[in-house]
N, C-alpha and C positions, 0 to 999 in steps of 0.2 A: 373483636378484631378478626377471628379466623370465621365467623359468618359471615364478614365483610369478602374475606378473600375468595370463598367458598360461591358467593352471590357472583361475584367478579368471575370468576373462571367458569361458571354455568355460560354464563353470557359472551363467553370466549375473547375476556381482555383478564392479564394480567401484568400488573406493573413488574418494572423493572424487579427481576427474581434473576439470580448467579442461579442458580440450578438451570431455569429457564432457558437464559442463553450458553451454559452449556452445553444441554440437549441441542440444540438450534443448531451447537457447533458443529459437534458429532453427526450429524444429520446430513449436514453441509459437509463432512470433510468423509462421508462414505463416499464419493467418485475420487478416491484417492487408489491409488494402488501401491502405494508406496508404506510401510511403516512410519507413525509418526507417536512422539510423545508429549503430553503437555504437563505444563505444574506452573506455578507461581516461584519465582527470583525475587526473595526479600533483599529491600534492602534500607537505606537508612535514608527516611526523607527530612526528619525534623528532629530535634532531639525528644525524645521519648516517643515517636512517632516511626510507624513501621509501614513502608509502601512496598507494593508487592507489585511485578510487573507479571502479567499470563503471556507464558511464554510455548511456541512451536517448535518442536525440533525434528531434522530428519537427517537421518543417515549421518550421523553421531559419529561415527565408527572411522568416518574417512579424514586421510590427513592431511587434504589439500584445502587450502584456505576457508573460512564459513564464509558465506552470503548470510549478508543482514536483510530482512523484507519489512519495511515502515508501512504501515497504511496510512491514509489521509483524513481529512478531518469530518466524523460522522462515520467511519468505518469501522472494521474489525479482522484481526488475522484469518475471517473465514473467506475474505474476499479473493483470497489469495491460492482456490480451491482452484481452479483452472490452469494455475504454474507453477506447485510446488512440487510436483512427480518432475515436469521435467528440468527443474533449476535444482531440483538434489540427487540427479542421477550420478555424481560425479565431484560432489561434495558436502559438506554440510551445510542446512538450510537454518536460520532461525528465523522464524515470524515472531512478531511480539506485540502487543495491543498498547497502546501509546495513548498517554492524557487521558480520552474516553472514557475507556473501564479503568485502569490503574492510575496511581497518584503523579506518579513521578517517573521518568526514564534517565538513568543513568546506570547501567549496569556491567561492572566490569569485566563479564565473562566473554563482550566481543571485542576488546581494546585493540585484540591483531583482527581484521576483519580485512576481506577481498573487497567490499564495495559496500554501501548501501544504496537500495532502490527503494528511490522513496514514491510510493504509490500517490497520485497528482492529489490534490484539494478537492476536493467536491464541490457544485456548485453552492455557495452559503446558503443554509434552509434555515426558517425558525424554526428551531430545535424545541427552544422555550413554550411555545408553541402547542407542539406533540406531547407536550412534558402535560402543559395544563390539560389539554382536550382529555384527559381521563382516559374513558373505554373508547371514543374516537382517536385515539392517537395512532393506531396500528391501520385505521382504516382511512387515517391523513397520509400519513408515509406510504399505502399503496397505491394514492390517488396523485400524491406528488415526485416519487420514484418510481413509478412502475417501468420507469427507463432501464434501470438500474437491472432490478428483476429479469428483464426480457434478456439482457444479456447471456444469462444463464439458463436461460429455459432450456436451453437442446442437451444439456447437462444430467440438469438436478431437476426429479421427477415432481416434485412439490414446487409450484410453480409462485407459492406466497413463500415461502421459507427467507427467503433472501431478505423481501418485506418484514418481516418478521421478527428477522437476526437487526436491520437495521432498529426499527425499532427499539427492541431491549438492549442495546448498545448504547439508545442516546434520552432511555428513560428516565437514565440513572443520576446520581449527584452529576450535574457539567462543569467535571475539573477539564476537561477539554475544551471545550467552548470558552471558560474562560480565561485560559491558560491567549487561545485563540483571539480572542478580545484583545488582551494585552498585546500581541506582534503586531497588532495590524489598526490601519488609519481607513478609514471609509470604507469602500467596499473591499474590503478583502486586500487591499494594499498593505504590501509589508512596511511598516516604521522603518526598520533596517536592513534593505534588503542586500544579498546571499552577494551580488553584482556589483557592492561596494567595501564586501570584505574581500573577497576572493585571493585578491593579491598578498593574503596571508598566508594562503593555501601553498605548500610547500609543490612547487613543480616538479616533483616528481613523483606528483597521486593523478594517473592517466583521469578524465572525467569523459562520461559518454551521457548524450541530453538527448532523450528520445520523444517525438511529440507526432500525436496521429495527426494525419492527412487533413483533418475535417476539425481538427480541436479549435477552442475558441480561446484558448492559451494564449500569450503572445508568443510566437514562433521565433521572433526575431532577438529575446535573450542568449539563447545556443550561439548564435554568429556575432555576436557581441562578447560574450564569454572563450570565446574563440580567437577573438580581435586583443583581447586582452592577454590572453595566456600564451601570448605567442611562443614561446619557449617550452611549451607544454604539452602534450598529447589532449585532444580534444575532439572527439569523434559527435558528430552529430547526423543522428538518425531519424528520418521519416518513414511510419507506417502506416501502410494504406490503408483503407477499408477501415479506418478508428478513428474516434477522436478522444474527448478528454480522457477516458475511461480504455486506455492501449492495454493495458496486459488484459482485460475482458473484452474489448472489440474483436481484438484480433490475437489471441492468445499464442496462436503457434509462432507468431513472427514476434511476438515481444517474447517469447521463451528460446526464440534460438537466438536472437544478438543476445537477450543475457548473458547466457551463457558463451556464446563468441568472447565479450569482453569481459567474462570471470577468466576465462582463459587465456585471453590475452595478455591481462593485468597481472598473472601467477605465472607466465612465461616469458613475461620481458623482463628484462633486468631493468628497467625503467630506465634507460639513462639517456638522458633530452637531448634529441637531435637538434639544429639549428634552426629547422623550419618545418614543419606538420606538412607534408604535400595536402591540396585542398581535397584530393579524392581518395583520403585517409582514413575512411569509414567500413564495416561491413560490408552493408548492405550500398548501393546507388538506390535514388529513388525507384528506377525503373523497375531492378530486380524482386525489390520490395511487394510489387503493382504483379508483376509475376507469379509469383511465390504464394500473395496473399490469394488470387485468384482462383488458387489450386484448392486453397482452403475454406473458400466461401462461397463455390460456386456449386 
């Protein structure tokens, strides 16, 4: 077996290895300039079964509300390398690796939390796929994300790394993907979807629906979600120069309304006004188009 693995990493593929995507991590999270800690949150998934979720933390220390950071499906807390200096300037961050790498997420250390940002879905890949291709897998995921990758190029000096992390993220047992399977009917359609429970959602948890200029998302969930909540706070934001992929398109304009609406939602006393004016957002489109301009040109 270890001449197996020895043969393998001459030839520069190794499967699914937790050391592996460690390093990958750490690699990834040197354009930080912020202190960050990580470890595993056990907790209890089955009886006699122990799930453990990999968890990010920053600036710990401060005692205004935490920010939750979710990633999406095929992802990892490293994606989140581009907006956790500026979402933990001013309070505490936790990124956490969801389905993917860990078994289970329920962890009761963020019950009081300020928000979560749930970073979008991916486009659906065969995972399964990458899994069987063996020593080809790392060299399918750069030939079918290399999207992904370019994002981050003017960043992070290792210009496969990103390739790389996605990979040993989705080598591994897919308790994500199947977890994945089960929510959803066809392509990527939820069974039960977020727009038919909502009205459980207590109106007075402000919500803010951010979706890039160019995304292939439906747009038109936020003004429906909007139409619904009438009694609610509902801010819906467009950023320009992004599309499905908005805190990596365009990182400085998805890191300053974040934080706009962590601030917002820890400064109001939430108490629902009669009617949301329609121009009740951060940003207008147009400011957005401005803003982003300064940062992409």
């Amino acid at each position: 077996m270890s001449g197996t693995v020895e043969n393998h990493e001459k030839c520069g593929w190794i499967k699914y290895s937790e050391s592996k995507l460690v390093s990958l991590e750490k690699k990834i999270f040197q354009v930080l300039q912020t202190a960050y800690k990580g470890w595993h949150v056990l907790i209890d998934h089955k009886p006699n079964i122990k799930a453990k979720i990999w968890t990010i933390a920053m600036n710990t220390e401060s005692k205004n509300t935490p920010l939750v950071l979710l990633h999406g499906f095929g992802a990892g807390v490293g994606f989140w390398c581009l907006n956790l200096d500026s979402l933990a300037t001013n309070r505490p961050v936790y990124a956490i690796d969801i389905l993917e790498r860990p078994s289970d997420f329920n962890p009761p250390l963020w019950l009081k939390t300020l928000g979560i940002v749930l970073y979008p879905f991916t486009a659906f890949n065969p995972l399964a796929t990458v899994r069987a291709a063996g020593p080809f897998g790392p060299w399918i995921v750069r030939k079918m994300r290399s999207d992904i990758s370019n994002k981050y190029a003017g960043r992070l000096e290792d210009h496969e790394i990103i390739s790389d992390y996605i990979y040993q993220c989705n080598s591994q047992k897919p308790t994500g993907e199947t977890a994945f399977h089960k929510m959803i009917k066809g392509f990527g359609w939820a069974k039960n979807p977020m727009l038919n429970r909502i009205h459980n959602l207590d109106n007075k948890v402000p919500i803010t629906v951010m979706n890039g200029s160019h995304t292939w998302m439906d747009r038109t969930v936020g003004q429906k979600l909007k139409e619904i909540r009438q009694n609610s706070y509902v801010g819906l934001e467009i950023i320009d120069q992004a599309g499905h992929h908005v805190h990596a398109d365009n990182p400085d304009a998805f890191n300053e309304i974040v934080v706009h609406v962590c601030n917002f939602a820890e400064t109001e006393k939430r108490q629902i006004v009669d009617k949301v004016p329609e121009n009740d957002s951060f940003h207008d489109e147009e400011k957005i188009s401005t803003e982003t301009q300064l940062v992409t040109s």
